[in-house]
C-alpha positions in Angstrom: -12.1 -15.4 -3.6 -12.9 -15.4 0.0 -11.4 -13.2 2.1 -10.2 -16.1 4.3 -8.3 -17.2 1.4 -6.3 -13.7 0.3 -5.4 -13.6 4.1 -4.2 -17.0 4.1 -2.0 -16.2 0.4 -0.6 -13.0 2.2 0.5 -14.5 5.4 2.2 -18.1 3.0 4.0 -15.5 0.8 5.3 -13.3 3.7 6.4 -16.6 5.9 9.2 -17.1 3.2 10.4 -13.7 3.7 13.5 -13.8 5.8 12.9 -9.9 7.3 9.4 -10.3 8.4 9.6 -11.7 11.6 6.3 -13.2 12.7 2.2 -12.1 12.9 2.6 -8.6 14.3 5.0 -7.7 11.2 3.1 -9.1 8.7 -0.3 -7.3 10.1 1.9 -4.2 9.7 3.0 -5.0 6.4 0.0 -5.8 5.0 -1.8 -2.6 6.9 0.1 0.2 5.0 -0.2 -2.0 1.2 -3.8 -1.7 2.2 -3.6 1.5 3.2 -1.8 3.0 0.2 -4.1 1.3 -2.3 -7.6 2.3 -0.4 -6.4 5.7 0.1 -5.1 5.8 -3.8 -9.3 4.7 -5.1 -10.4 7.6 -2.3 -8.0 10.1 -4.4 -9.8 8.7 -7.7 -13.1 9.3 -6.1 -12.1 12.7 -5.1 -10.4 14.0 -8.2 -13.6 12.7 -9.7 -16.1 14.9 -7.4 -13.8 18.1 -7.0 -12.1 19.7 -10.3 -9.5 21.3 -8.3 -8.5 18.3 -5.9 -4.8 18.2 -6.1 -2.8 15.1 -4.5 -0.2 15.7 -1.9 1.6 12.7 -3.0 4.1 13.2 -6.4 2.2 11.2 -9.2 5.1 8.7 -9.2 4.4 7.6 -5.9 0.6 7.0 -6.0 -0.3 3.5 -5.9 -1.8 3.3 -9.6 1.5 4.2 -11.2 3.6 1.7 -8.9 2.3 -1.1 -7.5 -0.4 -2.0 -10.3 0.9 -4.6 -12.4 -0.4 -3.6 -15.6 0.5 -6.9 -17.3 3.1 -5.2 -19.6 6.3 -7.1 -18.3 7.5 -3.6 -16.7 5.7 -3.8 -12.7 8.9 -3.2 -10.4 9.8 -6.6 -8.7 13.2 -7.7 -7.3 15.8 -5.2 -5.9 14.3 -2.7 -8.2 11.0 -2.6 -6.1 12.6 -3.0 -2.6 14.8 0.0 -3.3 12.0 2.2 -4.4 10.3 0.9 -1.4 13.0 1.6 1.0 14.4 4.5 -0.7 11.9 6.7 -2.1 8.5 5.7 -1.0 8.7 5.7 2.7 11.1 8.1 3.3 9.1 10.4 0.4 5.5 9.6 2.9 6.9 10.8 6.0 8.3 13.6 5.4 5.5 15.2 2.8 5.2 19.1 3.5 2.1 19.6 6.0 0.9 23.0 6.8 -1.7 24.6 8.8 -3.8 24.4 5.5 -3.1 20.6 4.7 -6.5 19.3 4.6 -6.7 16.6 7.2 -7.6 13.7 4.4 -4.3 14.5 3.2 -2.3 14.8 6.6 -3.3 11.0 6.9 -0.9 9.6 4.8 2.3 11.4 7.0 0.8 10.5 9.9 0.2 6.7 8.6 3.6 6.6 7.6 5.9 8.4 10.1 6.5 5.1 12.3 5.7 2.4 9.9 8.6 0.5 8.1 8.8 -2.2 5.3 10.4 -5.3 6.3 10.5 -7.4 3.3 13.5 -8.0 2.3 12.4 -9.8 -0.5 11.8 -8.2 -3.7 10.0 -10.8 -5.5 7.9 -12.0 -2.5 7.1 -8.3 -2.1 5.7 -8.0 -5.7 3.6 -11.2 -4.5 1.7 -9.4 -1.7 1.4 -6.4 -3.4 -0.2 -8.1 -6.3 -2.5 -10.0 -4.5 -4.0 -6.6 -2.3 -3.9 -4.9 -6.0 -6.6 -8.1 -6.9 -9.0 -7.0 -4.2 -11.9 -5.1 -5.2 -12.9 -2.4 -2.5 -16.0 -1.6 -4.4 -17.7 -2.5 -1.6 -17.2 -1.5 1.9 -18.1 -4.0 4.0 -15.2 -6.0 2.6 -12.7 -3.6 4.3 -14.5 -3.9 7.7 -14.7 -7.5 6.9 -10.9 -8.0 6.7 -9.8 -6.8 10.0 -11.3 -9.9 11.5 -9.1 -12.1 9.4 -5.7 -10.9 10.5 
């Protein structure tokens, strides 16, 4: 699928969402989903290069054990989802303990996080976008360059 197309299926999904309020939200909105899933292969990458790479984000909130609908009937959607959104996730991301010996790869994700916001309000609609950034492929980079062009 072109990436003309995923950009066009984000922005119809997010339109029916009553707390998104127009472009500059749903740019935001779909910045930190991408965010949270690049940065989530990148750990993969690293854990698979370095034997003692350690994530600074709790397992439950990494993105393969959240937002990947594994097809089983149990991906969080609804009031369920938003909740874990609003209630754990984001304030979880930007307040994760940072020292003087927090790597700077992992500073990223509290300094991504510390003025960003979800404003879905949907939960269903949410599931939407998040499954269609989960379909993209980021095996190649270009596609990530690519993208910013479309929003």
């Amino acid at each position: 699928m072109s990436l003309n197309n995923i950009v066009k299926r984000l922005q119809d999904v997010m339109r029916n969402d009553a707390g998104i309020n127009g472009d500059a939200q749903r740019i935001e909105q779909i910045v930190w989903i991408l965010f949270l899933k690049i940065y989530d292969a990148k750990e993969q990458e690293w854990e698979l290069e370095n034997d003692e790479y350690h994530s600074i984000l709790p397992n439950f909130l990494r993105w393969q054990n959240w937002a990947e609908d594994k097809k089983d009937g149990k991906a969080m959607t609804g009031d369920e989802l938003l909740s874990f959104v609003n209630n754990e996730l984001f304030p979880t991301l930007k307040n994760l303990p940072i020292s003087a010996d927090t790597p700077m790869n992992q500073r990223i994700i509290r300094a991504a996080f510390e003025d960003n916001n979800n404003y879905m309000k949907n939960g269903v609609l949410l599931r939407q976008v998040i499954n269609i950034i989960d379909e993209i492929d980021f095996a190649h980079y270009q596609w990530a360059t690519r993208l910013w062009r479309y929003l």
